[in-house]
C-alpha positions as CSV (number, residue, x, y, z in Angstrom):
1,X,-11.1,-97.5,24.6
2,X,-11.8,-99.9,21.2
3,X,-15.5,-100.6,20.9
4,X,-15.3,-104.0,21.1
5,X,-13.7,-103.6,24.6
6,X,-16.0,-100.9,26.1
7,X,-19.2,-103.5,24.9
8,X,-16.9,-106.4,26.5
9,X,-16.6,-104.4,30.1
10,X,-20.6,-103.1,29.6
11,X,-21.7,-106.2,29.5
12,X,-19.3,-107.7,32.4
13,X,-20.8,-105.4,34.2
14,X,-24.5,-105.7,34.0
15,X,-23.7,-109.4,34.6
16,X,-21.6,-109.0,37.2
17,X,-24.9,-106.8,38.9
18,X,-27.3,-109.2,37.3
19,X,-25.0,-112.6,39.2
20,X,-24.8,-109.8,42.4
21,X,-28.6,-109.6,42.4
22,X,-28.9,-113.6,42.5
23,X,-26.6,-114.2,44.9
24,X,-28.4,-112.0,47.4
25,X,-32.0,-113.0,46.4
26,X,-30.7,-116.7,47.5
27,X,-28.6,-115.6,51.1
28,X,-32.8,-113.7,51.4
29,X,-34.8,-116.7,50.9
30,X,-32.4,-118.8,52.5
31,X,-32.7,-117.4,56.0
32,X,-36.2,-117.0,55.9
33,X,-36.6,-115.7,59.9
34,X,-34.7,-112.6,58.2
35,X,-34.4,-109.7,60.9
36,X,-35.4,-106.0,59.8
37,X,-31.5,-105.5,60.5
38,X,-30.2,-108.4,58.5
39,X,-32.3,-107.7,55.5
40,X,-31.2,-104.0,55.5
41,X,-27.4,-105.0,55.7
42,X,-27.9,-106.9,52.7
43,X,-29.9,-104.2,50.8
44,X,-27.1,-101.8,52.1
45,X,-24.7,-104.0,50.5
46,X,-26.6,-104.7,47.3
47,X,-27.1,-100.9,47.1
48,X,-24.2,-100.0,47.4
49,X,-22.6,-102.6,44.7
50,X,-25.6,-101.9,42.3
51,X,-24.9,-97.7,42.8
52,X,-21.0,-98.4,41.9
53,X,-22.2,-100.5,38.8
54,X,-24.3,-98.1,37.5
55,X,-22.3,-95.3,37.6
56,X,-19.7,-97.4,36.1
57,X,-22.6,-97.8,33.8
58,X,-23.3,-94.4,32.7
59,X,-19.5,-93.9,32.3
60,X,-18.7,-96.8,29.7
61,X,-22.1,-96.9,28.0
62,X,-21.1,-94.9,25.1
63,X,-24.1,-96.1,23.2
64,X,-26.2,-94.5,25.1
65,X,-27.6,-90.3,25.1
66,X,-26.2,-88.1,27.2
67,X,-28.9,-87.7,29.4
68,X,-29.6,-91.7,30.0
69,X,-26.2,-91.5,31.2
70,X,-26.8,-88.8,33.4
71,X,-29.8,-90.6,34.9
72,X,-27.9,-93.9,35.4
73,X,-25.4,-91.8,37.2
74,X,-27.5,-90.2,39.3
75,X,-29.3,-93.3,39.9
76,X,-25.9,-94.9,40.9
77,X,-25.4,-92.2,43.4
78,X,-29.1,-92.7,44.8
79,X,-28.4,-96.4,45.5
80,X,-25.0,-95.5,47.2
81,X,-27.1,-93.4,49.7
82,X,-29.4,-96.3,50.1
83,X,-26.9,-97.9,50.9
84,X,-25.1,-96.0,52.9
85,X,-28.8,-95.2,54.9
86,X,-29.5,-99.0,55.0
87,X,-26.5,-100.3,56.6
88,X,-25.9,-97.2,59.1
89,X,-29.5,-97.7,60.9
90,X,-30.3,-100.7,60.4
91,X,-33.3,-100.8,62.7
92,X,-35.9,-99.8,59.6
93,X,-39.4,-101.0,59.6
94,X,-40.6,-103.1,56.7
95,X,-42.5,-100.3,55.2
96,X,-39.6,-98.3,55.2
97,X,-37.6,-101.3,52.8
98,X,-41.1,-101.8,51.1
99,X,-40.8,-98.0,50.2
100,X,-37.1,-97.9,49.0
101,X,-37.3,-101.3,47.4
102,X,-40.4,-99.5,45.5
103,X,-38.9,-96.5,44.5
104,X,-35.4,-98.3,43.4
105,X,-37.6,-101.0,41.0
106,X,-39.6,-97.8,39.9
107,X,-36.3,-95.2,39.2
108,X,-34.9,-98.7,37.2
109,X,-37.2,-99.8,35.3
110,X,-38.0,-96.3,33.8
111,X,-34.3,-95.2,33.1
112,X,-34.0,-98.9,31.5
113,X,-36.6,-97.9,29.5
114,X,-35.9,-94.4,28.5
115,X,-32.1,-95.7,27.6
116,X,-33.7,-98.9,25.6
117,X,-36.0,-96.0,23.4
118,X,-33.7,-93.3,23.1
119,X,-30.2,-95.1,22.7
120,X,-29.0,-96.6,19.6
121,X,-30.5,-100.1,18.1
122,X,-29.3,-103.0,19.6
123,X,-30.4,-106.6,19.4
124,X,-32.1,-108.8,21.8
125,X,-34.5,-105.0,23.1
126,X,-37.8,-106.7,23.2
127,X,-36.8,-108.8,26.4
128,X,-35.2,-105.6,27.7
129,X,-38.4,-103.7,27.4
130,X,-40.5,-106.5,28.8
131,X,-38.2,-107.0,31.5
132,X,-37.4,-102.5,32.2
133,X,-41.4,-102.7,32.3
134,X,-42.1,-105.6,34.6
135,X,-39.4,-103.9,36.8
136,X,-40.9,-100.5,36.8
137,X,-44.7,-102.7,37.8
138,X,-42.8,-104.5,40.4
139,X,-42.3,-100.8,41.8
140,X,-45.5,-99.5,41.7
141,X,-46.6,-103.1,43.5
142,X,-43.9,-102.2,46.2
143,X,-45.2,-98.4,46.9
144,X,-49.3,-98.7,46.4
145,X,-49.3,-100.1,49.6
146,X,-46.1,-101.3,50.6
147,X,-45.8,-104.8,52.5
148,X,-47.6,-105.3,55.4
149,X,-45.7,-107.7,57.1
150,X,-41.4,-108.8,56.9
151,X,-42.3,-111.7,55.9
152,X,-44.0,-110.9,53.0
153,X,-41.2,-108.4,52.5
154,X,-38.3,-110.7,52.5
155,X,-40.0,-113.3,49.9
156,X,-41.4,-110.5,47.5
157,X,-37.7,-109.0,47.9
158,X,-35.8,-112.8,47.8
159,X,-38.2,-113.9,44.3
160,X,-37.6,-110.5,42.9
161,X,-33.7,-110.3,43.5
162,X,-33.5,-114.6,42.1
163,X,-35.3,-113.3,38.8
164,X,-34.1,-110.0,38.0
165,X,-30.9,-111.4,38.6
166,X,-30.9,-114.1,36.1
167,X,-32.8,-112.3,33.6
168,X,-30.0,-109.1,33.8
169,X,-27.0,-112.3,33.9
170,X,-28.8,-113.7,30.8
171,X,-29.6,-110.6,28.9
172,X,-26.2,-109.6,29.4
173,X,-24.4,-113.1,28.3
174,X,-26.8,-112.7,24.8
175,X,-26.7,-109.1,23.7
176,X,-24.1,-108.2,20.9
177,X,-23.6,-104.9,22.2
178,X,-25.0,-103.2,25.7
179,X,-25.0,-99.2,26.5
């Protein structure tokens, strides 16, 4: 595949997770009486998107080290579990999303980072950083002690999901090249 056309479909895709994202963040904070079941549908369904994306990811990102690819594989096959997990018992507590929200920011944010410090230059990597940092944070917020209530769960979740979202779709739309 040309360069120009493996950067083209790299960056479709992290905008097409980034616009993915959004959209659920909205259908969240639209519906705020959100059920435990509802919610883990959606996070079933984000899961499972996100996991196809990123192993999609770690197959076209020729930019990238072996080993980030690796990871974003493996990552992509950890959110297709989630997903799998979320949407067959959808019964979970609120802890239980606080927990796999947690580790799923966390697992992100440091293989964004570990890709954005080993992989090759490419412009626009300071908002990357700032944003595979905040993400990795926004993990460790989740786990240390996950969200007491659903409520609480469903707008950290919805806010989170609105602004990684845009930031990914935006990052995406103003990079020259992506991994």
């Amino acid at each position: 595949m040309p360069t120009g056309a493996r950067r083209t479909s790299g960056s479709a895709a992290i905008a097409i997770k980034g616009l993915v994202t959004l959209l659920v963040g909205v259908a969240v904070l639209a519906q705020p009486p959100v059920t435990v079941g509802a919610l883990a549908a959606l996070v079933g369904l984000l899961s499972l998107v996100m996991g196809t994306l990123d192993i999609a990811r770690s197959i076209l990102a020729r930019a990238s080290v072996a080993e980030v690819r690796l990871l974003f594989a493996l990552l992509g096959l950890l959110l297709i579990g989630v997903g799998v997990l979320a949407l067959g018992d959808q019964l979970r507590t609120a802890e239980v999303l606080a927990i796999m929200f947690g580790l799923t920011w966390l697992l992100t944010g440091v293989i964004e980072l570990v890709d954005l410090l080993t992989g090759l230059p490419r412009g626009g990597r300071g908002r990357e950083l700032a944003l595979a940092i905040v993400t990795a944070l926004a993990g460790i917020t989740a786990l240390i002690p996950p969200a007491p209530s659903l409520a609480a769960l469903t707008v950290m979740e919805g806010l989170w999901l609105i602004a990684w979202g845009c930031l990914r779709a935006r990052f995406a739309s103003m990079s020259p090249s992506v991994a």
